[in-house]
C-alpha positions in Angstrom: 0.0 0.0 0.0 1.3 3.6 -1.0 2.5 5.9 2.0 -0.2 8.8 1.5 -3.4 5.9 1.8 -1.8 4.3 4.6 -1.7 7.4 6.3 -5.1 8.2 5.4 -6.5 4.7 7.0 -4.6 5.2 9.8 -5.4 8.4 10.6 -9.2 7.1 10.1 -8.7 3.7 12.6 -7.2 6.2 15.0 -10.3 8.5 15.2 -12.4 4.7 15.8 -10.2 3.7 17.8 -10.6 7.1 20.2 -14.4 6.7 20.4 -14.6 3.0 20.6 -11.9 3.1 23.4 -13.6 5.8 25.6 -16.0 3.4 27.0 -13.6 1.6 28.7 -10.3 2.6 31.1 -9.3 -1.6 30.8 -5.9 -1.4 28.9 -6.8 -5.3 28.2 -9.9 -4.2 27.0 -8.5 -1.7 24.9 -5.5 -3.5 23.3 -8.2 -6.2 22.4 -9.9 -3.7 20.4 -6.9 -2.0 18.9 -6.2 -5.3 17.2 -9.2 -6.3 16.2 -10.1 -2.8 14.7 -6.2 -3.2 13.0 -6.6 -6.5 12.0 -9.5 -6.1 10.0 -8.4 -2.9 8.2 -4.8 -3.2 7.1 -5.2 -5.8 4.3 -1.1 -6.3 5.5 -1.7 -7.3 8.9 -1.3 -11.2 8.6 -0.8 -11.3 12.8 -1.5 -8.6 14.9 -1.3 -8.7 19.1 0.2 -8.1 22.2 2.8 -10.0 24.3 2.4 -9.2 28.1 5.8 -8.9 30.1 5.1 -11.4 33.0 8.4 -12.5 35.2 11.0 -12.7 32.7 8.7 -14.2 29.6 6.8 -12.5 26.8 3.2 -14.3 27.2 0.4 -13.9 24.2 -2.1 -11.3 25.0 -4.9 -10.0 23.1 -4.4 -10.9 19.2 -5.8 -11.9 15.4 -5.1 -14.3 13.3 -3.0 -17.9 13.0 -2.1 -19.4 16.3 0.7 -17.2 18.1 3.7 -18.5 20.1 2.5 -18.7 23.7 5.9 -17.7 25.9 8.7 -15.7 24.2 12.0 -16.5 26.1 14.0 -13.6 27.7 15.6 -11.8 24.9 14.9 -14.0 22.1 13.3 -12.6 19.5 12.5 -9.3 17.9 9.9 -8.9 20.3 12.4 -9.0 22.9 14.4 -6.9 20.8 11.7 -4.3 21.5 11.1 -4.3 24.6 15.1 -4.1 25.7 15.7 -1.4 23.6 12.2 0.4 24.5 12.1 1.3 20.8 10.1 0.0 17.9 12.0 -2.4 15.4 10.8 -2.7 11.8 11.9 -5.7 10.2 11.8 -5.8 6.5 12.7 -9.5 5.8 12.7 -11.7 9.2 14.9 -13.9 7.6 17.6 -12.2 8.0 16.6 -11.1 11.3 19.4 -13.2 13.7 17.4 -14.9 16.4 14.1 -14.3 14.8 11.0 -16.9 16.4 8.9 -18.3 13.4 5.4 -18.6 15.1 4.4 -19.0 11.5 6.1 -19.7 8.5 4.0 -17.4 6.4 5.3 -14.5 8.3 7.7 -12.5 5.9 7.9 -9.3 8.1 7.6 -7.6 11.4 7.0 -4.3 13.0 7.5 -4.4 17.2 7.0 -1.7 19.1 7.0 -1.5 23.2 3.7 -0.6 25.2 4.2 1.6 27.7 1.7 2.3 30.7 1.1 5.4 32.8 4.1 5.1 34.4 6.9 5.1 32.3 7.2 1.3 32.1 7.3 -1.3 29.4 4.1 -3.8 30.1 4.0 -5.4 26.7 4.7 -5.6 23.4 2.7 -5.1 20.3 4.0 -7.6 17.1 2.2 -7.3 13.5 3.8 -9.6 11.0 2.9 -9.4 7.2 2.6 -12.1 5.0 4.7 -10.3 2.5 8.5 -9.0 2.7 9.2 -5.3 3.3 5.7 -4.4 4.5 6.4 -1.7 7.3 8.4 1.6 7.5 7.9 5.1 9.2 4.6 5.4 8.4 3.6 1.9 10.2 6.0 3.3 13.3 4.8 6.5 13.7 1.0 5.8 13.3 1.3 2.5 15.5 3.1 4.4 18.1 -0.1 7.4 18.4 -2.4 4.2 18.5 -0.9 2.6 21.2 -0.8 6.0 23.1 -4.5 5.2 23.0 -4.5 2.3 25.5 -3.3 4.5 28.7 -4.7 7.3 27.5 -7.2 8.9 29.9 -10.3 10.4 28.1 
């Protein structure tokens, strides 16, 4: 998908997102929403969902699509990767990703990008793989990024 229309759908998911999200203060809640609502309208979203941080693993949260991975070890992974560096990672091919975790062997790229609650703190990550090789840049980042600012958000 061209830059200027994903911009446009993701400045459109973002205003659902805000009035779907407003009913609820559950960041559970919210991050199941944010992937359904994301899962359903990027037509490049093959998985989409959180991993929660719980005692040293990764553990599947809220998602769509195939069957997920159920425990990421510490620091394998990209969405490890993530969540040590506190910064989103875009991977074009995860192939060449070293230590990437094949959930699902369709999976031919990754965007991760850390949640991070009220407090300053990295609770979770949120993983969207494509089916297709090079699907995510700054446009993906930066728009994912607002979205997840949604989940804390008080409104």
């Amino acid at each position: 998908m061209e830059d200027k229309k994903k911009e446009g759908r993701y400045q459109r998911i973002h205003k659902q997102l805000e009035s779907i999200l407003v009913k609820t203060d559950d960041p559970l809640a919210r991050m199941a929403s944010v992937c359904a609502v994301l899962h359903h309208k990027m037509d490049h979203f093959f998985w989409t969902g959180f991993y929660l941080l719980k005692s040293d693993k990764l553990v599947v949260g809220p998602y769509q699509g195939p069957v997920a991975c159920q425990e990421i070890e510490k620091d394998k992974g990209v969405c490890w990767a993530a969540l040590n560096d506190a910064a989103p990672i875009i991977v074009p091919d995860v192939q060449a990703f070293p230590g990437h975790i094949s959930c699902d062997s369709r999976s031919k790229s990754e965007i991760t990008l850390p949640l991070i609650n009220r407090s300053g703190e990295v609770v979770a990550v949120f993983d969207v793989d494509s089916n297709r090789v090079a699907s995510f840049n700054q446009v993906d980042q930066f728009a994912l990024t607002n979205i997840l600012q949604l989940i804390y958000r008080e409104f």
